[in-house]
N, CA, C and O of each residue as an XYZ file, in Angstrom:
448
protein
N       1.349     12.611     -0.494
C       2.441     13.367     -1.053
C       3.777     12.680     -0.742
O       4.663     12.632     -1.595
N       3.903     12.220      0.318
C       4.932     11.249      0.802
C       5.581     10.073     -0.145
O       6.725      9.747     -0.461
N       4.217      9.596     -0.439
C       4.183      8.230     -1.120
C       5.017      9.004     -2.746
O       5.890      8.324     -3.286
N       4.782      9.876     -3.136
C       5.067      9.989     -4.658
C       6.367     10.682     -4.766
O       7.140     10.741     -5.723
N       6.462     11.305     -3.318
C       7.902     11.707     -3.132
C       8.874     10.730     -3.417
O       9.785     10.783     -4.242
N       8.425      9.405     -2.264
C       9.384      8.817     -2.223
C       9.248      8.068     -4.065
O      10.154      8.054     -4.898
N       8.496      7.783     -4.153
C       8.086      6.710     -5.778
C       9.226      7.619     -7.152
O       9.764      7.269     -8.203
N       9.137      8.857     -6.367
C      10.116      9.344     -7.670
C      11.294     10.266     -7.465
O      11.704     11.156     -8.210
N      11.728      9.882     -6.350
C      12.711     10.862     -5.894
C      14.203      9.690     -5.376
O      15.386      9.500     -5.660
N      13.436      9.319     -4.727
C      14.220      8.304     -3.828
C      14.465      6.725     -3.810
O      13.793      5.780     -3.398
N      15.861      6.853     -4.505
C      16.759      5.945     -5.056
C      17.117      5.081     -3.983
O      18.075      4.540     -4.536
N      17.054      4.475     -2.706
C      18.103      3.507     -2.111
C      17.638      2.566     -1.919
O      16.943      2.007     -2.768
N      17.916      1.970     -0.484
C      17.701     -0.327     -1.236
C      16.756     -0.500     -0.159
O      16.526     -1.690      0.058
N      16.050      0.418      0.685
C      15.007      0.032      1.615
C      13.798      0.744      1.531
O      12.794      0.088      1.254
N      13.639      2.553      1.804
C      12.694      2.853      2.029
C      11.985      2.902      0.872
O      10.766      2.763      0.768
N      13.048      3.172     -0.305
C      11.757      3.147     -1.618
C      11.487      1.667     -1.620
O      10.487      1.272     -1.021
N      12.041      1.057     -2.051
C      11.047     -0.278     -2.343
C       9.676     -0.910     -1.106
O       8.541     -1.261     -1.430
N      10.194     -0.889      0.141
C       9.936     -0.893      1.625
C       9.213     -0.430      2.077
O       8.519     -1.024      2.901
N       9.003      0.919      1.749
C       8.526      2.149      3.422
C       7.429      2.593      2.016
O       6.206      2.714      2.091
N       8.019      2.721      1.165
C       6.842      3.135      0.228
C       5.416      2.043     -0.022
O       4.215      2.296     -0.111
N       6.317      0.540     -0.089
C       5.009     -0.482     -0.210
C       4.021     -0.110      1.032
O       2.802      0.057      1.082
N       5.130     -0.045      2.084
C       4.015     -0.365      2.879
C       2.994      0.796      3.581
O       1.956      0.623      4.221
N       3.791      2.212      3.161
C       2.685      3.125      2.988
C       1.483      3.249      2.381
O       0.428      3.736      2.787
N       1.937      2.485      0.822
C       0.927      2.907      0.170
C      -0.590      1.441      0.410
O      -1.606      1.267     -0.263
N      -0.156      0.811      1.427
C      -1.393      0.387      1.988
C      -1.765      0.943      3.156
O      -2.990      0.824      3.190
N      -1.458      1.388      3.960
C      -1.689      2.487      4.974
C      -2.508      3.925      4.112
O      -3.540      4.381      4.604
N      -1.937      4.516      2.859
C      -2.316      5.481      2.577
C      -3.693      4.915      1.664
O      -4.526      5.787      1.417
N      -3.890      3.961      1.314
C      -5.251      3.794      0.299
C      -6.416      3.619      2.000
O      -7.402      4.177      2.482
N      -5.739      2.809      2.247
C      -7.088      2.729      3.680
C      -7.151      3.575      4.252
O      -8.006      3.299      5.093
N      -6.462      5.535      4.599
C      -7.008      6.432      4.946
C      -7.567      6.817      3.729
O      -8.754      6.512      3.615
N      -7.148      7.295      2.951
C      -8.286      7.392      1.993
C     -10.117      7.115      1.828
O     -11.123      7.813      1.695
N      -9.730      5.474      1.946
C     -10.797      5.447      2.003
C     -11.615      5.802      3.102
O     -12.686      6.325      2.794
N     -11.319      5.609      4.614
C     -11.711      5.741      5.592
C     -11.871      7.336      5.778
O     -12.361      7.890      6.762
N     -11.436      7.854      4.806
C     -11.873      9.749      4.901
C     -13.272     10.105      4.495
O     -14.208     10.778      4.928
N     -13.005      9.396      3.534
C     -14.713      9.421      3.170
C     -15.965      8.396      3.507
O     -17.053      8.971      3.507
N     -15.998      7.247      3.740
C     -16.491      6.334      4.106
C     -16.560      6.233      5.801
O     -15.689      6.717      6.523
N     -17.669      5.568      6.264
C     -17.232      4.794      7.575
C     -17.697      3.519      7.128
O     -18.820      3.103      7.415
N     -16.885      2.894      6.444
C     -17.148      1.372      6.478
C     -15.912      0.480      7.691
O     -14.768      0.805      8.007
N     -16.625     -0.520      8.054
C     -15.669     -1.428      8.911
C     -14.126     -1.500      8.938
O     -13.559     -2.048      7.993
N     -13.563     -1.093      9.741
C     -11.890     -0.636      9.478
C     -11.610     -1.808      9.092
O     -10.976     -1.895      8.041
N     -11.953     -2.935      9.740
C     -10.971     -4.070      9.274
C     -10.703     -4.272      8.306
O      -9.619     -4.164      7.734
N     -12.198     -4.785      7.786
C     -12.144     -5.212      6.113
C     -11.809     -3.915      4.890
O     -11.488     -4.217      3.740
N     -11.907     -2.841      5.232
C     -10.971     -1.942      4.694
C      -9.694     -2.170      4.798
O      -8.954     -2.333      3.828
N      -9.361     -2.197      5.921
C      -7.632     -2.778      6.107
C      -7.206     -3.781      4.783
O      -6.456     -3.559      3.833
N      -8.187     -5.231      5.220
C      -7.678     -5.970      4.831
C      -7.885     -6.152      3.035
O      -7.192     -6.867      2.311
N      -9.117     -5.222      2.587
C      -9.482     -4.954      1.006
C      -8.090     -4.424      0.653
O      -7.559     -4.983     -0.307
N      -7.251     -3.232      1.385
C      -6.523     -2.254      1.326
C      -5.306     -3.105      0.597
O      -4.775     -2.869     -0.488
N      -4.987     -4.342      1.691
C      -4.053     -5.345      1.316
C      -4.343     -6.434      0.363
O      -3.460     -7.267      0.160
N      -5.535     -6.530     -0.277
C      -5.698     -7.708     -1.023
C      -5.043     -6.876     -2.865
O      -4.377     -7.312     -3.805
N      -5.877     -5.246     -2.475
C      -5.728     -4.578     -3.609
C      -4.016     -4.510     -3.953
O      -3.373     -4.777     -4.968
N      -3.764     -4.189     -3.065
C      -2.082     -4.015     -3.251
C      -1.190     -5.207     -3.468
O      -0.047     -5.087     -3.908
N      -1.910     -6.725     -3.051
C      -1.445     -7.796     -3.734
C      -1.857     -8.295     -5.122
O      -1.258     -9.044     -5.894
N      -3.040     -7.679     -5.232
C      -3.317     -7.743     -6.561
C      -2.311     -7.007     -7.943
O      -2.233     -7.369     -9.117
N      -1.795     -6.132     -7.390
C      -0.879     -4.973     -8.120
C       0.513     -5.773     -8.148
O       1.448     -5.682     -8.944
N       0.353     -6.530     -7.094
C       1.633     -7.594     -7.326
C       2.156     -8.244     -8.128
O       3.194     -8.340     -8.782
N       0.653     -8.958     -7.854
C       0.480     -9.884     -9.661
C       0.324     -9.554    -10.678
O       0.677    -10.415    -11.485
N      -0.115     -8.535    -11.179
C      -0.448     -7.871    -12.324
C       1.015     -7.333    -12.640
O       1.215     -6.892    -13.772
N       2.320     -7.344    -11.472
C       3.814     -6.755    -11.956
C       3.948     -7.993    -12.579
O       4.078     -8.015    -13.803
N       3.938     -9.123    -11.877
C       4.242    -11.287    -11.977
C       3.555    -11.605    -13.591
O       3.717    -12.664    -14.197
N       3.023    -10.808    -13.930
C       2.338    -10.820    -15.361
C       2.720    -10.174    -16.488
O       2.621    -10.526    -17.664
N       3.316     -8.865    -15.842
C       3.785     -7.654    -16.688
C       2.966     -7.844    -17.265
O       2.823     -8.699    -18.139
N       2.066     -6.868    -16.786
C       0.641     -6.341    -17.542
C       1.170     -5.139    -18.108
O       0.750     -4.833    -19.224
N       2.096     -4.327    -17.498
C       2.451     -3.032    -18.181
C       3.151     -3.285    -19.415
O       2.527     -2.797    -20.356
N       4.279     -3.901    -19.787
C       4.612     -4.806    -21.007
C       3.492     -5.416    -21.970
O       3.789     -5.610    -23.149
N       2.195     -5.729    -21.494
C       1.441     -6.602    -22.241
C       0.786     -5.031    -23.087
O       0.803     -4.884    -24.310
N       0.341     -4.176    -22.270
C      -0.204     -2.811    -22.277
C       0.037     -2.033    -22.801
O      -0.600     -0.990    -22.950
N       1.589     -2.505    -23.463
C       2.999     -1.346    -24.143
C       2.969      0.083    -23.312
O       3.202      1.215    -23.735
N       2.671     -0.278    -22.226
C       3.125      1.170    -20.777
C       4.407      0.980    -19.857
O       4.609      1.336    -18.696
N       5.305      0.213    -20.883
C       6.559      0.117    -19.774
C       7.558      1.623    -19.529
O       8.402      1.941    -18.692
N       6.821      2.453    -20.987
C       8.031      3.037    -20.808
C       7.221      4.359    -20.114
O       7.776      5.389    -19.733
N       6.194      4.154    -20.067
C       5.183      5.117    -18.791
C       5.540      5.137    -17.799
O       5.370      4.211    -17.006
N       6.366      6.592    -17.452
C       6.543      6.304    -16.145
C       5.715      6.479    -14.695
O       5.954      6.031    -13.574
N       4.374      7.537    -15.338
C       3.126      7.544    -14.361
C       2.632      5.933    -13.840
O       2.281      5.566    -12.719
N       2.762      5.125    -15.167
C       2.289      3.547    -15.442
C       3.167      2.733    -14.420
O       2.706      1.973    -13.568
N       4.033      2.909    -14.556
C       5.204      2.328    -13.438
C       5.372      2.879    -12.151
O       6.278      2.360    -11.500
N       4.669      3.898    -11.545
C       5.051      4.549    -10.657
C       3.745      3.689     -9.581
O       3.831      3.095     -8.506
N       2.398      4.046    -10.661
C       0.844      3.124    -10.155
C       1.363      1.717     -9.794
O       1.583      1.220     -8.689
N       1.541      1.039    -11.477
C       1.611     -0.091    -11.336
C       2.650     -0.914    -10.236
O       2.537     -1.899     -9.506
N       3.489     -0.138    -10.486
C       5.260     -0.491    -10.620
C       5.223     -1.681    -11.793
O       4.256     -1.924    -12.515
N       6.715     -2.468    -11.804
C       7.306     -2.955    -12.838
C       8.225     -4.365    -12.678
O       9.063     -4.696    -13.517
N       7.949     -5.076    -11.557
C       8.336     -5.877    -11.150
C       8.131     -6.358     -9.758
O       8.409     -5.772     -8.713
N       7.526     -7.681     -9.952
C       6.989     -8.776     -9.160
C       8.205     -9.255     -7.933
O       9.265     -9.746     -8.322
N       7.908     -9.039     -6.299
C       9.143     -9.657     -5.676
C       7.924     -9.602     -4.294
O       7.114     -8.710     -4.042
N       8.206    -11.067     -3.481
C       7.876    -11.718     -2.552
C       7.865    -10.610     -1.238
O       7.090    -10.761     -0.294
N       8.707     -9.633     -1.310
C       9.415     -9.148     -0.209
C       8.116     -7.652     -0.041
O       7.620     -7.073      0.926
N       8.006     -7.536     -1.330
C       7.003     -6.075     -1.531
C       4.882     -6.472     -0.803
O       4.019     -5.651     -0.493
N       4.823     -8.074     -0.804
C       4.053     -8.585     -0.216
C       3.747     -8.483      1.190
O       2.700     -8.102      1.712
N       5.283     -9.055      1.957
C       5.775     -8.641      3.320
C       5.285     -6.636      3.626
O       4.725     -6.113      4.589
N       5.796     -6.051      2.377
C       5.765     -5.373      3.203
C       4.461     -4.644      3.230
O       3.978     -4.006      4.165
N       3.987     -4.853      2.056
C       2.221     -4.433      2.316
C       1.682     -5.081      3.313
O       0.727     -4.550      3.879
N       2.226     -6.545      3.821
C       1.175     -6.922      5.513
C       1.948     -6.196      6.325
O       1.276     -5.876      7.305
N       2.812     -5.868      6.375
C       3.740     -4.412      7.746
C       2.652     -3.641      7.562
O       1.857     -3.410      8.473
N       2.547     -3.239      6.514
C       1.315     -1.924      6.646
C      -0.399     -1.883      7.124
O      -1.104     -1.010      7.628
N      -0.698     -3.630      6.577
C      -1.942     -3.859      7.116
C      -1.732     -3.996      8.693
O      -2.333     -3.386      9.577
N      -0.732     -4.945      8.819
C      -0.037     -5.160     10.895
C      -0.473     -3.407     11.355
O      -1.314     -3.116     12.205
N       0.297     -2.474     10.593
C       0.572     -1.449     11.514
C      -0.938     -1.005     11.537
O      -1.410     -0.503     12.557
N      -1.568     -1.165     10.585
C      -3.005     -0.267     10.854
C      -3.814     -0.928     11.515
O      -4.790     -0.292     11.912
N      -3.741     -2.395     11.880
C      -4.599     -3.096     13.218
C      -4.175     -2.451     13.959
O      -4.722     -1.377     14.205
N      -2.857     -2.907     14.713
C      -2.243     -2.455     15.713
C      -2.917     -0.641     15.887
O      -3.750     -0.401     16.761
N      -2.520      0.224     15.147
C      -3.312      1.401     15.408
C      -4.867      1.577     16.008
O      -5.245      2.025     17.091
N      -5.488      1.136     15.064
C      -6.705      0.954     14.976
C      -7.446      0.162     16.579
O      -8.222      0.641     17.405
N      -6.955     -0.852     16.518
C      -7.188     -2.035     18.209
C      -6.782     -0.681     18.836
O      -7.712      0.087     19.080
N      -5.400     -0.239     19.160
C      -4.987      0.797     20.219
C      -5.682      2.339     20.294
O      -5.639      3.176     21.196
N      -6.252      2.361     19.152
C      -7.146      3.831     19.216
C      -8.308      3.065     19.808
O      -8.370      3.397     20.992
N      -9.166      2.275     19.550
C     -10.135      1.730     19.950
C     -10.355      1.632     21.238
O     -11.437      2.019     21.680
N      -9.235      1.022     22.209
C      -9.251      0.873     23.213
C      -8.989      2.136     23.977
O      -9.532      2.183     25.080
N      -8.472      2.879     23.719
C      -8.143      3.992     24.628
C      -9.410      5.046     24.362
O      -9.576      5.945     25.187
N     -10.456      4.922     23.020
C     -11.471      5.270     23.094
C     -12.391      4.638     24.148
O     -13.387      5.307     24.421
N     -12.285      3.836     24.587
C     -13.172      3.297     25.576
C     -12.545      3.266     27.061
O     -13.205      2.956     28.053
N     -11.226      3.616     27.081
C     -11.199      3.784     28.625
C     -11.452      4.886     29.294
O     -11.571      5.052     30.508
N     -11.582      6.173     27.777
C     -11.804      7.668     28.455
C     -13.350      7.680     28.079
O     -13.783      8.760     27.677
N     -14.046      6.837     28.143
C     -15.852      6.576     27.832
C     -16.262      6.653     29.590
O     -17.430      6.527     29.958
């Protein structure tokens, strides 16, 4: 709910472009990890390949090719433009969910 808040509410020059990328790789890998117990990592790191994939597919304007530019559900999924920085911040989000993940892990095993 966070994620779509910010995707359509919130206009300024960091957290939407920023805090939203890098949620929304944090938020697909709970997702999946709600229903699944597959290997956190490679969830993590599927989590981040998918969301670079969405990168490229902006680097292509697939939504333009698609005639869904003026979709704004289409743009909200897709988004609408390709930038180096939205990469960065989907690995912040894969970083933060190791970092979680290693630190839950371990403190699961010191109260074992």
């Amino acid at each position: 709910m966070v994620e779509v808040i910010i995707a359509l509410f919130v206009r300024d020059a960091f957290l939407r472009p920023y805090g939203g990328d890098t949620l929304a790789v944090m938020l697909l890998y709970c997702f999946i990890q709600s229903g699944f117990n597959f290997p956190w990592l490679k969830v993590a790191i599927g989590s981040w390949i998918f969301a670079c994939c969405l990168e490229v597919l902006q680097a292509l304007n697939l939504l333009a090719y698609l005639e869904l530019r003026q979709n704004e559900m289409a743009n909200v999924v897709v988004g609408n433009t390709f930038a180096w920085l939205d990469i960065v911040a989907y690995t912040a989000g894969l970083l933060i969910i190791v970092v979680v993940e290693i630190s839950r892990r371990n403190g699961e095993k010191k109260t074992s």
